[in-house]
C-alpha positions as CSV (number, residue, x, y, z in Angstrom):
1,X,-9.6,3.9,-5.3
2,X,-9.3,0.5,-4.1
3,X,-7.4,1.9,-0.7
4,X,-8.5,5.2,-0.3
5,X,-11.2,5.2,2.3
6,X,-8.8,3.0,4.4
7,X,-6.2,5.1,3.8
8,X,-8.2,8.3,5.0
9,X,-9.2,6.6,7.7
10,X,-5.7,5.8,8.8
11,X,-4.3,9.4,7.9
12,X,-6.3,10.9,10.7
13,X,-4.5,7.9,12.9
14,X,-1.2,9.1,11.2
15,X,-1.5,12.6,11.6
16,X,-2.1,12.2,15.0
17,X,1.1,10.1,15.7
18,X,3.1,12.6,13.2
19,X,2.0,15.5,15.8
20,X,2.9,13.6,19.2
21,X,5.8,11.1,17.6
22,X,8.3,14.4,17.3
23,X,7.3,15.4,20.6
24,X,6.1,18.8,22.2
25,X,9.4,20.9,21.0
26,X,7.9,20.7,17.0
27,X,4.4,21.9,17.7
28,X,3.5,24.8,15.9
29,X,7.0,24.3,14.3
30,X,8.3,27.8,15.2
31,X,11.8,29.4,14.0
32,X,14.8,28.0,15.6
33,X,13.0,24.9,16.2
34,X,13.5,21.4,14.9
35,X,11.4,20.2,12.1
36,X,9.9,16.3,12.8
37,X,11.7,14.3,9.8
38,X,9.8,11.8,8.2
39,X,11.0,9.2,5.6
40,X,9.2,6.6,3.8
41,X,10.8,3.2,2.6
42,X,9.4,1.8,-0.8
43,X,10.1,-0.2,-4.0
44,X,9.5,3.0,-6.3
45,X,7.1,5.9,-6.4
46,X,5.1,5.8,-9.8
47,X,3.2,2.8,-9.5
48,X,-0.4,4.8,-9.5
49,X,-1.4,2.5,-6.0
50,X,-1.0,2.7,-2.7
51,X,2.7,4.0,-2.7
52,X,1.6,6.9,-4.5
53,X,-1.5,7.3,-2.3
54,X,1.0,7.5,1.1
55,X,3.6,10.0,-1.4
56,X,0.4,12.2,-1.2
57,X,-0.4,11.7,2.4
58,X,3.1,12.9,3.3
59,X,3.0,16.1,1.1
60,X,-0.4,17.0,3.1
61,X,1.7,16.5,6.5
62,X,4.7,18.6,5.1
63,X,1.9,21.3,4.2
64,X,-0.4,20.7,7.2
65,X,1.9,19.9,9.6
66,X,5.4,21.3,8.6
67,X,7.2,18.0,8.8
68,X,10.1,17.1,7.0
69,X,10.0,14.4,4.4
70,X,11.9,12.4,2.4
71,X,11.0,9.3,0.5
72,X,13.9,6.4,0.0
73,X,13.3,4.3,-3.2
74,X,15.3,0.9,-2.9
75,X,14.0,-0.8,-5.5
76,X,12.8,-4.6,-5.6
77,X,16.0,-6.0,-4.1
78,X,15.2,-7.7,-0.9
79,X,18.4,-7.6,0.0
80,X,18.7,-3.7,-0.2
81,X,15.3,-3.8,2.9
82,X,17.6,-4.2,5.7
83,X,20.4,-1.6,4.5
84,X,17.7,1.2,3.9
85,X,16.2,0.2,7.5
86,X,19.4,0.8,9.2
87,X,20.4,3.9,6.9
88,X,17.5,6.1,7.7
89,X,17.4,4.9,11.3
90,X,20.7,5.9,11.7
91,X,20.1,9.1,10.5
92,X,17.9,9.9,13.1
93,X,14.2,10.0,11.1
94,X,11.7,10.3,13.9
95,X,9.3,8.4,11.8
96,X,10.1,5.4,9.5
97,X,7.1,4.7,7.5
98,X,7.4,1.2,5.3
99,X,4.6,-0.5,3.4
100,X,5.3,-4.3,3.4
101,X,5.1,-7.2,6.4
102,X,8.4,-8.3,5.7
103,X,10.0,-5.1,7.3
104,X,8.5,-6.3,10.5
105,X,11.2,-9.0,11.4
106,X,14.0,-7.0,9.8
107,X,13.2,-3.6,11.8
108,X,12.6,-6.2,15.2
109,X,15.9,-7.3,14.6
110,X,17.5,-4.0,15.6
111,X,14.7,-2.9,17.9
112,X,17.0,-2.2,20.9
113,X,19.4,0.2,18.5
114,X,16.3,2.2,17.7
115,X,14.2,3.1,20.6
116,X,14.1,6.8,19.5
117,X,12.8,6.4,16.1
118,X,8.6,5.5,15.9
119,X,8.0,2.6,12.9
120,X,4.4,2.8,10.3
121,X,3.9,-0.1,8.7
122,X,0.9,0.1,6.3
123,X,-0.5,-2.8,4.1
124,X,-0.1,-5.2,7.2
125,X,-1.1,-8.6,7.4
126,X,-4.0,-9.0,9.4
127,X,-2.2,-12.3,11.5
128,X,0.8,-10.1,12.1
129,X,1.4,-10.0,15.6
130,X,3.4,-6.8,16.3
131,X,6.3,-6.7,19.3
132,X,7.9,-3.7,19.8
133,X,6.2,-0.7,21.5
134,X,7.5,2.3,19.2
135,X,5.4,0.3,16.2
136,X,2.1,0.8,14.8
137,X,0.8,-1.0,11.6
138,X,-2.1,-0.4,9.6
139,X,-4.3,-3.0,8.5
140,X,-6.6,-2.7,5.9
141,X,-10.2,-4.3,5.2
142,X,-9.4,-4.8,1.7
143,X,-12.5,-7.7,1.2
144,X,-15.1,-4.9,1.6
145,X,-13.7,-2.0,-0.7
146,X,-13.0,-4.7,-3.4
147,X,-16.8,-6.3,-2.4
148,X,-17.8,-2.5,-3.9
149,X,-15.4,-3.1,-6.6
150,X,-17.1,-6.2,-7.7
151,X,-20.3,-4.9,-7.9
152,X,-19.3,-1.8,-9.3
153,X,-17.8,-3.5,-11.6
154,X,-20.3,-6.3,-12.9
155,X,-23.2,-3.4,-12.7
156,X,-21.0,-1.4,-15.5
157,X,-20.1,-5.0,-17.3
158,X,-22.2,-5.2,-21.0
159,X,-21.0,-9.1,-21.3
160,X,-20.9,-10.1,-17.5
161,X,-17.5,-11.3,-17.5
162,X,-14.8,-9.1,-15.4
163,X,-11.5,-9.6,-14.9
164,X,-9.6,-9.6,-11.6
165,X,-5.6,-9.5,-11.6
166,X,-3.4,-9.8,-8.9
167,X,0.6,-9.1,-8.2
168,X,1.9,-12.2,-6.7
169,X,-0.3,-14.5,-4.7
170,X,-0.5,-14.4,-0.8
171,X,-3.0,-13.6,1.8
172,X,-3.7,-9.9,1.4
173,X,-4.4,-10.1,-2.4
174,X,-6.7,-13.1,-2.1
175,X,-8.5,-11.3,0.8
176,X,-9.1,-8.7,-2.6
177,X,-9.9,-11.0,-4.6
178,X,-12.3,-13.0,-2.5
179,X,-14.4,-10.0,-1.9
180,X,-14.2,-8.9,-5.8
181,X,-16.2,-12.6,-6.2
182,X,-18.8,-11.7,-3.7
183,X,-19.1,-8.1,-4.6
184,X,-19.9,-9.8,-8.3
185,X,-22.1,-11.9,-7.0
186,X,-24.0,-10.0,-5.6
187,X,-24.8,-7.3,-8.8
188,X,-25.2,-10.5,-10.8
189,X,-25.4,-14.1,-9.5
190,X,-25.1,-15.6,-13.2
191,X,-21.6,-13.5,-13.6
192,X,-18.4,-14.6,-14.4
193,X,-14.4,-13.1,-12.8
194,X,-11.4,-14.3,-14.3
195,X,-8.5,-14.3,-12.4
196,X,-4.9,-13.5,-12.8
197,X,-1.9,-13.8,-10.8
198,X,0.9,-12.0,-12.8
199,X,3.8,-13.2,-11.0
200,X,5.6,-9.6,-10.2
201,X,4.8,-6.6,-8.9
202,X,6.8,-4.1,-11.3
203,X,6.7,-6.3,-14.8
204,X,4.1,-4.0,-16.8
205,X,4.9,-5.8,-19.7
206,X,3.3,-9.0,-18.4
207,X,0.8,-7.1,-16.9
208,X,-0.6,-6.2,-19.9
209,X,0.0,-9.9,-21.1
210,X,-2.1,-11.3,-19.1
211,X,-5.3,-8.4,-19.3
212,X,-5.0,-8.5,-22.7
213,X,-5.8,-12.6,-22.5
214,X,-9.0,-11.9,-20.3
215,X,-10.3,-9.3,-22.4
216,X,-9.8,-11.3,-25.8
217,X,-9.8,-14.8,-24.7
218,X,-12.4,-14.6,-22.0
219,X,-14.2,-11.9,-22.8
220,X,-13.5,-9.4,-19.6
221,X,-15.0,-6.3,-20.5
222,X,-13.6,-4.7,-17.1
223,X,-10.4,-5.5,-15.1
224,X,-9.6,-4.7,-12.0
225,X,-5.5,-4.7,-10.8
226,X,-4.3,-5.3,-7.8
227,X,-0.8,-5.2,-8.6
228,X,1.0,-1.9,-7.8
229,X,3.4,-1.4,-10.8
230,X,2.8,-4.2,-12.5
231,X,-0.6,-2.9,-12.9
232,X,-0.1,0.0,-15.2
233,X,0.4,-2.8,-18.0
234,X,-3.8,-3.7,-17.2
235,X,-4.5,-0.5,-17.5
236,X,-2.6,0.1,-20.8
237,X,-4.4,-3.1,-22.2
């Protein structure tokens, strides 16, 4: 839930861009025609956050829309990024979607090979200054969903202690976890968060480590992850 006002805010962006990115000869996608082709780059599908969340959005636009999708899973190796860039650009994919900042330099890199193809980046850094005409990024206000979050979440709290745990450090997730305090705050000023960073994004193992030390050690009664894969071990905690 933590993304999914932003993200339906941004789909009606998306769809928008999915209808004119293919250009005139795909509308109404009639036989004999050719299909728009879609891909999305990302670590893995199955990590019940906001991959999974943009796996949905393009199963809408295959419905919707009639665009063709495909979804490349590269894994955690950053050294694979650049490889699956130039694979699917190369295969001609009208529209690359990719869900991390670190694409950005990568994909600018080879911007003058692939003028035809239209880049999405979602999950963007707010600083991220972005160069290259045929890219559009999404940037989320992830502070005020995870302000409701907080106070949701200290409002249902019996022992006012709740616990926040994040993937790895870095701007986005304490722009999360900042407005997780204040949303606390403000349901109940003498409250208490704990706060986690597990170190990874896909180690559930540790994940559930670390929720299972704020809900016994610190009394947490309710966590909230921020931690894509890794977050499935809080949740099984």
């Amino acid at each position: 839930m933590k993304k999914a006002l932003a993200i339906l805010l941004a789909a009606l962006t998306a769809s928008s861009l999915l209808m004119t990115g293919c250009g005139e000869k795909d509308e109404g996608n009639k036989d004999g025609e050719k299909k728009c082709r879609v891909v999305m780059i990302c670590s893995a599908l199955g990590d019940k956050s906001y991959y999974d969340i943009a796996y949905e959005g393009l199963k809408k636009a295959e419905t919707d829309l009639g665009v063709e999708i495909k979804v490349a899973e590269i894994g955690t190796d950053k050294a694979k990024m650049e490889p699956a860039i130039q694979d699917v650009a190369d295969a001609g994919y009208d529209i690359i979607f990719f869900g991390s900042t670190e694409y950005i330099p990568i994909i600018e890199k080879h911007q003058d090979e692939y003028k035809e193809s239209k880049f999405v980046g979602f999950d963007i850094e707010p600083s991220t200054e972005i160069k290259m005409s045929n890219m559009f990024c999404i940037t989320y206000m992830q502070n005020q969903v995870d302000f409701l979050a907080g106070a949701l979440a200290q409002k249902m709290s019996k022992s006012g202690t709740i616990g926040f745990l994040g993937g790895t450090e870095g701007t986005i997730i304490n722009d999360f976890l900042i407005g997780f305090i204040e949303g606390s705050l403000l349901a109940n000023p003498k409250g208490k968060v704990a706060s986690s960073y597990i170190g990874s994004w896909t180690d559930a193992a540790k994940g559930k480590e670390m929720a299972l030390v704020q809900i016994k050690q610190l009394g947490a009664d309710l966590l909230h992850p921020c931690a894509m894969g890794a977050g499935l071990g809080v949740i099984e905690a």
